[in-house]
Kinemage of the C-alpha trace (Angstrom):
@kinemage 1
@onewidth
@group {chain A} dominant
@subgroup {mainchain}
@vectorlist {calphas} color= white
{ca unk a 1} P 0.000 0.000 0.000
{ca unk a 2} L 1.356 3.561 -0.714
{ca unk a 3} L 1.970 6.270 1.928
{ca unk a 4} L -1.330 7.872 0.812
{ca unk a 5} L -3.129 4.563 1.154
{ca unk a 6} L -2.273 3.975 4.138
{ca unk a 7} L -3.859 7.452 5.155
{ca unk a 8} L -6.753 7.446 4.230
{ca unk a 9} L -9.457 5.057 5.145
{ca unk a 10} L -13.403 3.872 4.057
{ca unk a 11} L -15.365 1.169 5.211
{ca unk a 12} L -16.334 -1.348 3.307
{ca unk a 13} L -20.086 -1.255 1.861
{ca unk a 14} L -22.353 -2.990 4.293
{ca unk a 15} L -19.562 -3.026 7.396
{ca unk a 16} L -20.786 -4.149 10.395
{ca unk a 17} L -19.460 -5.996 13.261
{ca unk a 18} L -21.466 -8.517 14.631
{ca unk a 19} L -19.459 -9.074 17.186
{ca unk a 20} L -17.144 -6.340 18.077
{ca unk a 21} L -13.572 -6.975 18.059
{ca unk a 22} L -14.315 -10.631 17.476
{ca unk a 23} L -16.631 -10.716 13.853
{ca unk a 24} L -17.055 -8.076 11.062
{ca unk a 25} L -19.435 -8.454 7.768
{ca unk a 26} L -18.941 -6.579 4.778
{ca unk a 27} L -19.159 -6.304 1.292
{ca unk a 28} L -16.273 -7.138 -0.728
{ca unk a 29} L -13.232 -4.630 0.511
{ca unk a 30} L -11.920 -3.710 -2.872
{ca unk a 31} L -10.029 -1.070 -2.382
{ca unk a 32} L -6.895 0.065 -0.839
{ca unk a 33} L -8.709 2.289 1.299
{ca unk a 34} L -11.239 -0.457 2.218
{ca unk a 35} L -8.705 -2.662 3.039
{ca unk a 36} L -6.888 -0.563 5.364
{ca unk a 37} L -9.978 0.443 7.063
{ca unk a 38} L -10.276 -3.179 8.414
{ca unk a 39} L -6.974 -4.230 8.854
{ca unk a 40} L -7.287 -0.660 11.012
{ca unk a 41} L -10.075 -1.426 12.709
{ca unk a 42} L -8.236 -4.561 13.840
{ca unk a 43} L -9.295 -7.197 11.319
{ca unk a 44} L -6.568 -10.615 10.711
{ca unk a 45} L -8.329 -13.020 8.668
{ca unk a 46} L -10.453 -12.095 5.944
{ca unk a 47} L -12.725 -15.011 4.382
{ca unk a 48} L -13.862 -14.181 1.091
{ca unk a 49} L -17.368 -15.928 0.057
{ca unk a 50} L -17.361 -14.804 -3.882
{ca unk a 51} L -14.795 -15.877 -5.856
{ca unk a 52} L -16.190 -13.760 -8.574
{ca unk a 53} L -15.047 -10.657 -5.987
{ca unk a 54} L -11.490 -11.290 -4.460
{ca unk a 55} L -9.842 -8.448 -2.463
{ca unk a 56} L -6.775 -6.837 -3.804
{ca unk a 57} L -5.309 -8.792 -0.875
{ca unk a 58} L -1.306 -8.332 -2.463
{ca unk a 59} L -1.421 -4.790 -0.745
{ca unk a 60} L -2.236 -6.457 2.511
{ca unk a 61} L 0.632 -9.341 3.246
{ca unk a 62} L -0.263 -9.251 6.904
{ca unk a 63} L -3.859 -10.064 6.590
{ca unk a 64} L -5.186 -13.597 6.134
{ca unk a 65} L -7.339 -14.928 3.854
{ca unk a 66} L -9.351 -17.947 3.205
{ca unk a 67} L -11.296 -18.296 0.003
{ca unk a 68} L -14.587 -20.495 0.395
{ca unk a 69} L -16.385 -20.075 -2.920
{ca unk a 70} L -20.259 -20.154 -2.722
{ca unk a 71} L -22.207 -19.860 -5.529
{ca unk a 72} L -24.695 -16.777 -5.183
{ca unk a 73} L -27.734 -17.790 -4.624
{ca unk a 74} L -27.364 -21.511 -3.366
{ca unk a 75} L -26.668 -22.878 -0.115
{ca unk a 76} L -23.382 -24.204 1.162
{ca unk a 77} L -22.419 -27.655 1.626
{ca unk a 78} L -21.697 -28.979 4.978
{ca unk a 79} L -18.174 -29.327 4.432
{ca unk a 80} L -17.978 -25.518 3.392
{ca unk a 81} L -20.518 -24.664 6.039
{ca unk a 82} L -17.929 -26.823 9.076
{ca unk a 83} L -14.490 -25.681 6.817
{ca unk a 84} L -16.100 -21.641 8.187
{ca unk a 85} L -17.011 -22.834 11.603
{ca unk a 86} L -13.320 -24.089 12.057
{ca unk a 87} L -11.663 -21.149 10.756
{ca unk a 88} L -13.688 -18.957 13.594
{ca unk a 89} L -12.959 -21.781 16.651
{ca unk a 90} L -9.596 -20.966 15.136
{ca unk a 91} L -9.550 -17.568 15.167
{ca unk a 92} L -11.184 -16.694 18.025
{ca unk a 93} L -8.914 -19.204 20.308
{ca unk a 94} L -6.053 -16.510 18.542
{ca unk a 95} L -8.252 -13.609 19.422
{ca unk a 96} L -8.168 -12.652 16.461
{ca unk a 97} L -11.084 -10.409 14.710
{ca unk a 98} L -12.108 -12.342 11.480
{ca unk a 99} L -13.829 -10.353 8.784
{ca unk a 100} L -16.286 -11.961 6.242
{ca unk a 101} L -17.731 -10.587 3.251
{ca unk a 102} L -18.954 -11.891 -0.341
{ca unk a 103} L -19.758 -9.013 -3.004
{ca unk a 104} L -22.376 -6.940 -1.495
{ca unk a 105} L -22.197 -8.966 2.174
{ca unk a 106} L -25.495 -9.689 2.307
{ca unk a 107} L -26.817 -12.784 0.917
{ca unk a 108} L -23.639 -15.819 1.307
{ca unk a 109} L -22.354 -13.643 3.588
{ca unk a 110} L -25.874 -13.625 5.464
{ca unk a 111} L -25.903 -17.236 5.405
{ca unk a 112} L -22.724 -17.799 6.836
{ca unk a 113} L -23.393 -15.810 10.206
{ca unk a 114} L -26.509 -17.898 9.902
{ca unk a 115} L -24.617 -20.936 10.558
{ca unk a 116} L -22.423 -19.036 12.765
{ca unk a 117} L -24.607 -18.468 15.180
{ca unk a 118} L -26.431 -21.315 15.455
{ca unk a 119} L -23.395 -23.159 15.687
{ca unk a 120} L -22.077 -20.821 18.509
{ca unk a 121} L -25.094 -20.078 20.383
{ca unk a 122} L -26.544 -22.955 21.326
């Protein structure tokens, strides 16, 4: 990210946390300002639901990212639905704030915190 980049900062469309400092939603961060605004706001793993929209994550070496590719407008499969819940168990034992988004994080993205908390709140 350049010096300017790296100054200025805008939320993703849709940001919310759902959990602060633990789980953030979002539409697709694609932008260098996007992307510093939640790696600023504290975010270390980003999962990415839409493999049609895929962060400009090179700017970004620190932040992780896991790609599980839904197709909009269908349902996950179990393993995709357990490969999310794992990642978070993960993540959260780390303390670390996970973001997810797909491209307008609402629908997959929806979903998953669906499963989430069910899976976490029972």
């Amino acid at each position: 990210m350049s010096d300017q980049d790296r100054e200025v900062c805008t939320a993703p469309l849709n940001f919310s946390w759902i959990y602060e400092n633990k789980l953030a939603a979002m539409a697709c961060p694609s932008t260098p300002q996007n992307l510093n605004y939640i790696v600023r706001h504290g975010v270390k793993h980003l999962v990415t639901l839409s493999p049609e929209s895929v962060p400009p994550l090179a700017l970004c070496p620190l932040l992780k990212s896991t790609i599980i590719p839904l197709a909009e407008f269908s349902a996950p499969t179990i393993q995709q639905m357990n490969q999310f819940i794992k990642l978070c168990e993960e993540g959260h034992s780390r303390n670390e704030i996970i973001g997810v988004h797909c491209r307008q994080g609402l629908g997959r993205t929806g979903v998953m915190l669906a499963c989430y908390f069910v899976y976490f709140n029972k």
